[in-house]
VOMAR-630566 format. One line per 10 residues: their letters; for each residue y, z, x of N, C-alpha, C, CB. Coordinates in pm, whole numbers, plus 50000, padded with zeros to 5 digits. Glycine has a CB too. Layout:
BEGIN
a) Y Z X Y Z X Y Z X Y Z X  ...
//
This chain:
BEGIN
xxxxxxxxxx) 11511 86546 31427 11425 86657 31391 11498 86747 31293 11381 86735 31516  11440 86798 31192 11494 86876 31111 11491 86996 31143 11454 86864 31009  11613 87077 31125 11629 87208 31158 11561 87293 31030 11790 87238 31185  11473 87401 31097 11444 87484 30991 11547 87544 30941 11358 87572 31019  11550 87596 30772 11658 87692 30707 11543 87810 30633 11778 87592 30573  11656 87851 30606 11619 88027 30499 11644 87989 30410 11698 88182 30504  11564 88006 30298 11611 88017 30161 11738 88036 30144 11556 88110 30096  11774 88049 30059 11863 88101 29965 11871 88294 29973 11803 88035 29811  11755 88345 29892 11735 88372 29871 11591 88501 29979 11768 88287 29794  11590 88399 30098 11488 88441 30184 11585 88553 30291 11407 88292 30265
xxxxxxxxxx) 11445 88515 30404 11528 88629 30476 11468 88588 30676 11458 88837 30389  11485 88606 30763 11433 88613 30855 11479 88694 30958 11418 88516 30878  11368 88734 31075 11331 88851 31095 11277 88830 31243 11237 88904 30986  11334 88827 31379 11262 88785 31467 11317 88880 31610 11276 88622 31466  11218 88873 31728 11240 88945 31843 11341 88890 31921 11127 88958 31916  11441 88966 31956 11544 88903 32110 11562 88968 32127 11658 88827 32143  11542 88972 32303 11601 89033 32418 11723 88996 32434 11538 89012 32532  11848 89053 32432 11972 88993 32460 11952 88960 32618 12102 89095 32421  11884 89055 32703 11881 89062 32836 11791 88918 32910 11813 89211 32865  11747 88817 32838 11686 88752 32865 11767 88614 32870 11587 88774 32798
xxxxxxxxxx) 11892 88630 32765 11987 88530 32793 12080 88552 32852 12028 88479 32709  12113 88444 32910 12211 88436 33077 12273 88303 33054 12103 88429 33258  12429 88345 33109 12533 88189 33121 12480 88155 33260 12745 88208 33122  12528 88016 33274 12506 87937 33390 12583 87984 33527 12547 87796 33352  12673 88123 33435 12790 88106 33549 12747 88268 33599 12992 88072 33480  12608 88288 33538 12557 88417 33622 12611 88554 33537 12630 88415 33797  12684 88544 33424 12743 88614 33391 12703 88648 33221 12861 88569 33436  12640 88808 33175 12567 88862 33098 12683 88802 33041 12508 89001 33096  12574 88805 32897 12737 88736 32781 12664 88822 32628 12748 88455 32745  12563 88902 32589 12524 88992 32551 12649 89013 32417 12501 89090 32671
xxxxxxxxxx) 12744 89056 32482 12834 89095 32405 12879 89026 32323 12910 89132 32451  12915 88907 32411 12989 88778 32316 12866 88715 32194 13042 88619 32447  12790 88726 32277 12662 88686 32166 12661 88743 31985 12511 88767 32244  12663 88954 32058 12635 89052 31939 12758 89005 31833 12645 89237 31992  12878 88948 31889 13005 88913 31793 12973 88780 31741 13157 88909 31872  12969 88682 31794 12876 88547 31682 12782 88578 31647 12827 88412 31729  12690 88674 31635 12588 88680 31503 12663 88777 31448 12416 88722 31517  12803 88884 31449 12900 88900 31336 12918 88839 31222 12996 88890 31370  12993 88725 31347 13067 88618 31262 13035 88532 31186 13122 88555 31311  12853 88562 31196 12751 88436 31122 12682 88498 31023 12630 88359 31222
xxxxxxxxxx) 12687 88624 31003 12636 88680 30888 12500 88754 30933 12616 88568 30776  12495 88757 31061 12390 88781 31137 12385 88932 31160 12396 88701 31260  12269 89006 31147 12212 89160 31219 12142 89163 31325 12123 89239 31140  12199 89268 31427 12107 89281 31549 12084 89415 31562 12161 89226 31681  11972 89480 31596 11922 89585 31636 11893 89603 31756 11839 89606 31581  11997 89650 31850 12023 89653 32028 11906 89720 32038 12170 89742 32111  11853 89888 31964 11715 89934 32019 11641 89859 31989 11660 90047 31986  11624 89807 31863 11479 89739 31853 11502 89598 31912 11415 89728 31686  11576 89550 31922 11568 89446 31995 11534 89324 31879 11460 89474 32113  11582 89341 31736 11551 89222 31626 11699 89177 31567 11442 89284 31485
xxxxxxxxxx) 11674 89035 31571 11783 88974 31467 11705 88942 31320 11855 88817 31536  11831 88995 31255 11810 88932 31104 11882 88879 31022 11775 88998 31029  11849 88742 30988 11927 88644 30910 11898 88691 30745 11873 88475 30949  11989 88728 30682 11977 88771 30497 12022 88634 30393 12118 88925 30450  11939 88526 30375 11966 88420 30290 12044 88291 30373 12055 88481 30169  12084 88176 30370 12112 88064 30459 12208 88118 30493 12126 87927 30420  12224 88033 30617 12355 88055 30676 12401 87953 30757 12359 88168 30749  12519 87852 30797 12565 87819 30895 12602 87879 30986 12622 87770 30878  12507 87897 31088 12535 87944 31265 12610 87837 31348 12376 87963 31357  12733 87892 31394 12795 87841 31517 12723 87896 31630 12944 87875 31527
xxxxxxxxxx) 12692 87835 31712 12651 87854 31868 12693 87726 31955 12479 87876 31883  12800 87810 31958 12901 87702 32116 12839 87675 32253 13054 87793 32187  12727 87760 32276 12690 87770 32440 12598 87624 32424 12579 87945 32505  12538 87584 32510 12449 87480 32533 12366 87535 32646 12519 87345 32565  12242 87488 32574 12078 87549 32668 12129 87422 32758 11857 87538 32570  12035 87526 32899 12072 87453 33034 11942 87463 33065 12185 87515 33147  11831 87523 33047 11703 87554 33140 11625 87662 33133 11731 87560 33263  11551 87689 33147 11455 87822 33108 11405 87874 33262 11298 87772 32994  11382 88005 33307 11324 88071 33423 11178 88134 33376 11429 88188 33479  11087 88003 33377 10979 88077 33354 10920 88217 33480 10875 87956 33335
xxxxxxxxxx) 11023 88238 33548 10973 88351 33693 11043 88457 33663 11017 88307 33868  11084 88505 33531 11181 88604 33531 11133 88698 33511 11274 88599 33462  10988 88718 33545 10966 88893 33530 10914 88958 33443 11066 88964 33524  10859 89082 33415 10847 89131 33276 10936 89220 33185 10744 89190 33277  10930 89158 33097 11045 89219 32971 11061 89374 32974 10986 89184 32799  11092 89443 32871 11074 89548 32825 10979 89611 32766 11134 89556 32779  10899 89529 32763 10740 89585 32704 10649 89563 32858 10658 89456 32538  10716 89526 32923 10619 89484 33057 10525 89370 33032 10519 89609 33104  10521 89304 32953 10461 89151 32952 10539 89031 33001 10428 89112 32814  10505 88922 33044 10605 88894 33125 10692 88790 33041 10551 88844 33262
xxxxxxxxxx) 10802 88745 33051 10898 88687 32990 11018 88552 33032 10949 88793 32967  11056 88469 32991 11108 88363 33025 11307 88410 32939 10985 88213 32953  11366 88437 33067 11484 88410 33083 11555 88235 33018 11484 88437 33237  11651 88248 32957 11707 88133 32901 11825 88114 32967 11726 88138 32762  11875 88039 33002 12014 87981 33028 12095 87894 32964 12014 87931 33121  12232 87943 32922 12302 87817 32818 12476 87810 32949 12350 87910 32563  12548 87718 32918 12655 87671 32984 12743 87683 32860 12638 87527 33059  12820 87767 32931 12924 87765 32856 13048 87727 32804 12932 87806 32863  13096 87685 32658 13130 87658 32588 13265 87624 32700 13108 87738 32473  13343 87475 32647 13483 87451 32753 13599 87578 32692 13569 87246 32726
xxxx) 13606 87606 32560 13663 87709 32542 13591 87849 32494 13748 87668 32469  13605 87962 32520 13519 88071 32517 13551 88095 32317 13581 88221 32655  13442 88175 32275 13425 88115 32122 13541 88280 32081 13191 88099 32033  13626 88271 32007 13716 88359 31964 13636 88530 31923 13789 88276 31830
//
């Protein structure tokens, strides 16, 4: 399957809850997250809750999806929302 990209020249623009992703080992990783989209050229807006990618980019993401909680409740807008789970990386990402 082909991975979608950004232009060159483009841009993208989308909603995340940091609070919705969770390690396997139960443990918020939020933080480690906000520093690889640093390191990737990546913007996050903690109030608004948006990432934004400015023209292509190679993203590292070390974690690996484990499963989704479609029972997790409602978000921050109070609609309800699906929790993600990834396992984490054998070495934690620098």
């Amino acid at each position: 399957m082909r991975q979608p990209q950004v232009k060159a020249d483009g841009f993208f623009l989308g909603h995340l809850d940091l609070d919705n992703l969770k390690l396997t080992t139960r443990r918020w990783f939020g933080g480690e997250l906000g520093k690889q989209f640093k390191r990737s050229g990546l913007t996050y807006d903690r109030g608004r809750r948006l990432i934004l990618c400015r023209g292509r980019r190679h993203i590292e993401f070390p974690w690996t999806f484990a499963g989704a909680d479609d029972a997790a409740g409602p978000n921050f807008t109070g609609q309800g929302a699906v929790d993600s789970y990834y396992s984490p990386p054998t070495t934690e990402p620098r």
